[in-house]
VMD Tcl script that draws the C-alpha trace (Angstrom):
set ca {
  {0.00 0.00 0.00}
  {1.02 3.55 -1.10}
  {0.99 6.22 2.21}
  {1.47 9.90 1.14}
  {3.48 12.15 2.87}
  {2.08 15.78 3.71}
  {4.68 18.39 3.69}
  {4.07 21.48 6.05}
  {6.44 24.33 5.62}
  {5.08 27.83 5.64}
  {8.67 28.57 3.04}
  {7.13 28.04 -0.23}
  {10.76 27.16 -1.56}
  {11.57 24.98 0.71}
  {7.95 23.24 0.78}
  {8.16 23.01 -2.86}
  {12.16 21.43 -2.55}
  {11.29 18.94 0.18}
  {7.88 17.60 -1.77}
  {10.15 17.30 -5.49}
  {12.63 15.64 -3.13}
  {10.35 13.12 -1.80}
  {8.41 12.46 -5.19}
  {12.12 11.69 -6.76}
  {12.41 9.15 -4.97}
  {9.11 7.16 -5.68}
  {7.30 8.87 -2.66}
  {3.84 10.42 -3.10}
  {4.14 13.53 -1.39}
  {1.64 16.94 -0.93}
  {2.56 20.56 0.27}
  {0.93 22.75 2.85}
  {1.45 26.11 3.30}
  {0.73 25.96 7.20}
  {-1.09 24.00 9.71}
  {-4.31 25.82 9.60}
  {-4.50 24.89 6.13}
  {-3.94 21.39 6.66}
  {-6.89 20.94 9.46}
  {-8.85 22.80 6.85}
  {-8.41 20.83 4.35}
  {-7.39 17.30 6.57}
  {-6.55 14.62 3.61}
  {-8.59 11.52 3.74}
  {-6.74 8.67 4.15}
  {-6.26 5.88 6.24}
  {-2.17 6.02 7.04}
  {-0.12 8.76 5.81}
  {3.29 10.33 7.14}
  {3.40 13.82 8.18}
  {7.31 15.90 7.69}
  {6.07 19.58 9.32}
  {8.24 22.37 10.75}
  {8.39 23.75 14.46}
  {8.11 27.22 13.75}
  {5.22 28.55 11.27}
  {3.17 31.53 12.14}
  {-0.66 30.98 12.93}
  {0.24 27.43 13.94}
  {3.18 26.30 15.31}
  {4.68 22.76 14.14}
  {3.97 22.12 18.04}
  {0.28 22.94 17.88}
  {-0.08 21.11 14.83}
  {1.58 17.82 16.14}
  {-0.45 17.77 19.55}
  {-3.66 18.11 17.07}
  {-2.53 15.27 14.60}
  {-1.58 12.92 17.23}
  {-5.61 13.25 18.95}
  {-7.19 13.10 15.67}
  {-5.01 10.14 13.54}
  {-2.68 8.54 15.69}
  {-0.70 5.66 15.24}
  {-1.00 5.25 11.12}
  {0.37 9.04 10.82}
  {3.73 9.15 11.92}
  {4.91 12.31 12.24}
  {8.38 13.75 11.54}
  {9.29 17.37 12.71}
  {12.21 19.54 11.30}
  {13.70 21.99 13.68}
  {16.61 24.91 14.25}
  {19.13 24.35 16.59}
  {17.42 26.57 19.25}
  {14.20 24.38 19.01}
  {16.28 20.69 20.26}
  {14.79 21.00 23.26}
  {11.00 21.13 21.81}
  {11.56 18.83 19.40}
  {12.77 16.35 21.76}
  {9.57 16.83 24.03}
  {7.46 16.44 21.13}
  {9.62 13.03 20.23}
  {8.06 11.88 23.71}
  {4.38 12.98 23.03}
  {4.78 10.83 19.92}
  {6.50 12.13 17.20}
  {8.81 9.65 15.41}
  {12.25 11.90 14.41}
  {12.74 15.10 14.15}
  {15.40 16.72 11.52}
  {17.88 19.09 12.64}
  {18.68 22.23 10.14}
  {20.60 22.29 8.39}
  {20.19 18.49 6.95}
  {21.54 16.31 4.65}
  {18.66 14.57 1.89}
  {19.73 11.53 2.64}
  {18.66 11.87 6.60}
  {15.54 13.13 5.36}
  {14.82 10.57 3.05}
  {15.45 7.98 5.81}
  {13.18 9.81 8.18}
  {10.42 9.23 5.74}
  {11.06 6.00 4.88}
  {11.47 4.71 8.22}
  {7.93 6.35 8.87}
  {6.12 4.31 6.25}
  {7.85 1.23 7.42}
  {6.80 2.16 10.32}
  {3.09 2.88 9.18}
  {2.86 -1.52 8.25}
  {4.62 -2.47 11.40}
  {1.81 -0.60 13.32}
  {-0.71 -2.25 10.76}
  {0.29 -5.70 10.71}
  {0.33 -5.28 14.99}
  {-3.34 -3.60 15.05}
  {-4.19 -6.46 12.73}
  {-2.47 -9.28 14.88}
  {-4.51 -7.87 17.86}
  {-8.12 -7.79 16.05}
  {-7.16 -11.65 14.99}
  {-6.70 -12.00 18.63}
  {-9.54 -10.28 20.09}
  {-11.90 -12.06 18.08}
  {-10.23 -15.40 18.93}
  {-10.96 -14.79 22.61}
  {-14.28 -13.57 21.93}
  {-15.21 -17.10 20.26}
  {-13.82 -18.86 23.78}
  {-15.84 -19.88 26.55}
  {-15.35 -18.84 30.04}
  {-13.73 -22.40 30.81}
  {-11.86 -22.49 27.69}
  {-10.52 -18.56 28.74}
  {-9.26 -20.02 31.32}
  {-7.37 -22.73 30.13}
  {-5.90 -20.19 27.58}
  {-4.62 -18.02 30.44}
  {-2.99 -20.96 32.59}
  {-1.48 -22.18 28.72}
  {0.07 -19.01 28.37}
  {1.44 -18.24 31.65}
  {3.23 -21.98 30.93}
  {1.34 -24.15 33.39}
  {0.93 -27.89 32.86}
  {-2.16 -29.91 31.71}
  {-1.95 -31.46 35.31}
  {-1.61 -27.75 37.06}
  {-4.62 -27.06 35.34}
  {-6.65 -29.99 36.35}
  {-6.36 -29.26 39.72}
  {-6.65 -25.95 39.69}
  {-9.65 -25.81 38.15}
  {-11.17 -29.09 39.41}
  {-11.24 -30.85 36.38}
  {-9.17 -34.28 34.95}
  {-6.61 -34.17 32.84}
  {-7.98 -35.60 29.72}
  {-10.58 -32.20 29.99}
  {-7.79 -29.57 30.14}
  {-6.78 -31.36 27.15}
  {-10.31 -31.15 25.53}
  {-10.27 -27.46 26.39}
  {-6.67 -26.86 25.48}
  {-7.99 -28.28 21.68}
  {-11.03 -26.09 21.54}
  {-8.52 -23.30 22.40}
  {-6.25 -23.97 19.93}
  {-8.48 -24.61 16.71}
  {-10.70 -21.43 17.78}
  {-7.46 -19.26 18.25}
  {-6.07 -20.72 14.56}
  {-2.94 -21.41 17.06}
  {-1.01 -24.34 15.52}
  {1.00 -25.01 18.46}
  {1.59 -23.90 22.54}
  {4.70 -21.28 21.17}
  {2.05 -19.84 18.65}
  {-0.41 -19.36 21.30}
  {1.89 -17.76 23.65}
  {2.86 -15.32 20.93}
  {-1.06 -14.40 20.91}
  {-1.15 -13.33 23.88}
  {1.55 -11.06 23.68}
  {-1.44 -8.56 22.05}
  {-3.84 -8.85 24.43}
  {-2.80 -5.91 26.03}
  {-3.40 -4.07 22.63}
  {-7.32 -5.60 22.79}
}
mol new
graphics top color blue
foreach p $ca { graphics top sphere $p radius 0.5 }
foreach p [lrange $ca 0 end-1] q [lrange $ca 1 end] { graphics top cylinder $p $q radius 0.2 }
display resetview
C-alpha cells in the first residue's frame, strides 16, 4: 500500500524542494502552506506520514503535532524539522509521539530515511493492530472455561496444574486446550503464547 506524505512548511521554496525531493524518490508527497491549512483541508486517508516544521506563524509545528496525534494517531507518523534553538521542543514532542525530528541544516539523505522509516513504520503498526483484532476475536469465540485454560497455557502451566486448579481431569484440560487452539487458529503452545503477547493491545 502507497501512504502519502504531507509536507508542512510555511517557506514556499523549501515546501516546494522537500515535496520534489520526496516524489524523486518514488514517494507520493503533498505541500501545505501551514497547519491551519492542513486541518482545513485534513486529507482523507487511512495512514499517511506527516514531515512539518516547528516554527510557522498561525500554527506552530507544536500545535499542529499535539492536534494530529488526537485526531489520527498511530498510522500518521509524524516527523518534525527543527533549528538548533528548538532541540529542546523537538525532543519533548519526540516523547508525546513524534517519530524523528530533523535538525537544520540536513543532509537529503537523513531526510529521506526519516520518511522511509515512517512508512515502514506505518505496516509495522498495521500488521500489529491487525495481529490484535485476529486476537480479540479469537478470545471472543472462547468460553469462560476455555478462557481459562488459555490463560494458565500461556502463563506456561501444565495440563496437570490445570486440572487441579480448576477441578477438572486431565484428559478435559486437554479437551479445552484443543477447543482453544483450533478457535485461536494457534497451531501449536509457542504460537499461542505469541497471541497473547497482544492482548494488552485488545
Amino acid at each position: 500500500m502507497t501512504h502519502p506524505v504531507f509536507v508542512i512548511d510555511d517557506d514556499d521554496a523549501m515546501r516546494d524542494a522537500l515535496v520534489e525531493m520526496l516524489r524523486a524518490e518514488g514517494i507520493t508527497a503533498r505541500g501545505f502552506a501551514s497547519g491551519v491549512d492542513f486541518l482545513e483541508r485534513l486529507p482523507d486517508a487511512e495512514s499517511a506520514c506527516v514531515l512539518t516544521d516547528v516554527r510557522m506563524p498561525g500554527m506552530s509545528g507544536v500545535d499542529l503535532v499535539q492536534r494530529l496525534l488526537e485526531a489520527k494517531g498511530a498510522l500518521w507518523p509524524i516527523v518534525v524539522i527543527t533549528g538548533h534553538a528548538e532541540v529542546t521542543t523537538a525532543v519533548a514532542l519526540m516523547k508525546a509521539g513524534v517519530v524523528d525530528f530533523i535538525e537544520k541544516p540536513f543532509e537529503p539523505q537523513r531526510l529521506i530515511e526519516a520518511i522511509r522509516g515512517s512508512l515502514k513504520l506505518i505496516e509495522w503498526r498495521r500488521n500489529r493492530a491487525e495481529a490484535a483484532e485476529a486476537v480479540r476475536q479469537g478470545l471472543a469465540r472462547l468460553s469462560p472455561r476455555e478462557r481459562q485454560v488459555f490463560d494458565a497455557l500461556v502463563e506456561g502451566r501444565s495440563s496437570k496444574e490445570i486440572a487441579a486448579n480448576l477441578s477438572i481431569s486431565p484428559r478435559t484440560v486437554e479437551i479445552f486446550r484443543a477447543n482453544v487452539m483450533h478457535k485461536m487458529g494457534a497451531a501449536n503452545l509457542p504460537a499461542l503464547i505469541r497471541m497473547s503477547l497482544h492482548i494488552e493491545q485488545v
